[in-house]
N, C-alpha and C positions, 0 to 999 in steps of 0.2 A: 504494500500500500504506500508507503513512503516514498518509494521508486518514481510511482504513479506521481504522487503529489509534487514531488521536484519535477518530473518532467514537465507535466504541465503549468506549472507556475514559469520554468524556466520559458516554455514554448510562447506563455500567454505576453508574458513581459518580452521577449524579443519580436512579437507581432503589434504589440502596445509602442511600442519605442520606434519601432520602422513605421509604420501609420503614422503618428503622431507629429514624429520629431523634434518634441518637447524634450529636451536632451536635460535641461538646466534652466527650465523655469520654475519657481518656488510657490507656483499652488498647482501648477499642470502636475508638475512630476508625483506629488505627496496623493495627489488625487489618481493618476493612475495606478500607484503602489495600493492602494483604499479600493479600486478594482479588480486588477486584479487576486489580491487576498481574498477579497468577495466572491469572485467566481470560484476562486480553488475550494473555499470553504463550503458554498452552497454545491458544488461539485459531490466534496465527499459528506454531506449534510442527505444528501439524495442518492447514496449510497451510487453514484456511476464512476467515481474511481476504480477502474477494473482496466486490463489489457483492453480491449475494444474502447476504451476511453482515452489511452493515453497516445498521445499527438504524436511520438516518436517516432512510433513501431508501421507508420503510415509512411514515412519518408522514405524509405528505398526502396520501396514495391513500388512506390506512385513514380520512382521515376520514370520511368517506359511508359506510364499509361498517360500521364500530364502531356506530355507532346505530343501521342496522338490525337489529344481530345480538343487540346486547343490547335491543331489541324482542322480537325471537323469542325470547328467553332470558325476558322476563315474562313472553311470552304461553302459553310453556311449561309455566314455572313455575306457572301458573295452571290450564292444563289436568287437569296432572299430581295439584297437590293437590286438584282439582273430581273430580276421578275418584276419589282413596282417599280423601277427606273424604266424599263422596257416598254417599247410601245403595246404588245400585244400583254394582256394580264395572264400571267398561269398560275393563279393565287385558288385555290381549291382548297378553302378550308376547309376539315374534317376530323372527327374523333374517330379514335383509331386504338387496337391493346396489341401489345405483342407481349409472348411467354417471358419471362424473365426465370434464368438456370440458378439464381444465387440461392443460398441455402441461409445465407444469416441475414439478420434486417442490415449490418452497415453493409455488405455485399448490395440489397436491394437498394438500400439511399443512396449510395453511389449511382448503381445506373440509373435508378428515377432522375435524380441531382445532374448525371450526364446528359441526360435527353433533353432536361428542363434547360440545363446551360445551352444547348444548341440552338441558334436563333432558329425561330419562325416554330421551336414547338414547346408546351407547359404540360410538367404530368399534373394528371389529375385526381388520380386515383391507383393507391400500389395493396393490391387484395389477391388472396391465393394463388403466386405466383404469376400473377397478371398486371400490367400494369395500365392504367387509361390514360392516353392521352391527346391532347389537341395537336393538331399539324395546318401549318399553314400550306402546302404541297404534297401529291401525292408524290412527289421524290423523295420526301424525308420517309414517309411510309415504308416505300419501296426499300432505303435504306435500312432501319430498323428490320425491317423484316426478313434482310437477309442475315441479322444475326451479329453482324462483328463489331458494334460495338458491345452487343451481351456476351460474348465468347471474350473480346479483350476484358469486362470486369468482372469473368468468372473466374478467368486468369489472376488475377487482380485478389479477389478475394482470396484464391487459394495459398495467397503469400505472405498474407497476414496474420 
C-alpha cells in the first residue's frame, strides 16, 4: 500500500507542476501540495489504492499503444474536417456497438476512452462486453469493426 501511495503522490505532483508551472509562487505552490495530499488521501479513504490504481505500472505498456492512438486521432482529425470542409457532405451520423475482448473494467475504459478520444465518435454506453457508440461516419464504423484498435488494447491490457 505504501508503494501505491508514493507512486501516486509522486505521479500526481509531477502532473500538478508540469500543468501549472507554479514553480515558486507562495499560495499557488502550498495550494497545490493541499491537492494533491487531498486526492492521495481520498484515494486511499475509498479504498482504490490497489495495482490497477497506481499510475506507474501504466507507463511502459502504454508506450506502443500512445503513438498509435494518437495516429488514429490525426488521421481522424483529418477525415473528419475533409468531410465538413469538402464540398460534397459524407457526414452519416449513426449509433453503432462493437464487441469489446477486454476482460477487466480499466482494459474496457481504455478502449471506450480510445474511441471517445477519436474525433467525430462518443461512447455511450460500455455493458456486457459491448460497447454503444455514436459515429459521425460510416468509416469510423467500418474501422472499429475491423477490430484493431480492440486487438491493440487487448494487447495492452495483457501487460498490465
Amino acid at each position: 500500500m505504501t508503494r501505491y501511495t508514493i507512486s501516486l503522490t509522486l505521479v500526481l505532483t509531477v502532473i500538478w507542476l508540469l500543468l501549472s508551472g507554479m514553480w515558486t509562487h507562495p499560495v499557488i505552490l502550498p495550494l497545490g501540495v493541499v491537492s494533491v495530499a487531498l486526492t492521495v488521501w481520498l484515494t486511499f479513504r475509498l479504498d482504490m489504492l490497489d495495482r490497477e490504481g497506481d499510475p506507474l505500472h501504466l507507463v511502459l505498456p502504454s508506450i506502443r499503444y500512445w503513438p498509435w492512438l494518437l495516429g488514429q486521432i490525426v488521421r481522424a482529425n483529418l477525415q473528419v474536417a475533409g468531410r465538413i470542409l469538402g464540398r460534397r457532405s459524407g457526414l452519416n451520423p449513426c449509433l453503432a456497438t462493437v464487441r469489446s475482448s477486454q476482460k477487466s473494467d480499466l482494459g474496457r475504459a481504455i478502449f471506450a476512452n480510445s474511441i471517445t478520444l477519436t474525433p467525430g465518435t462518443v461512447t455511450i454506453r460500455v455493458r456486457d462486453g459491448e460497447i454503444l457508440y455514436y459515429a459521425l461516419t460510416e468509416d469510423v464504423v467500418k474501422d472499429l469493426d475491423e477490430g484493431e484498435m480492440d486487438r491493440r488494447v487487448t494487447r495492452l491490457e495483457e501487460q498490465l
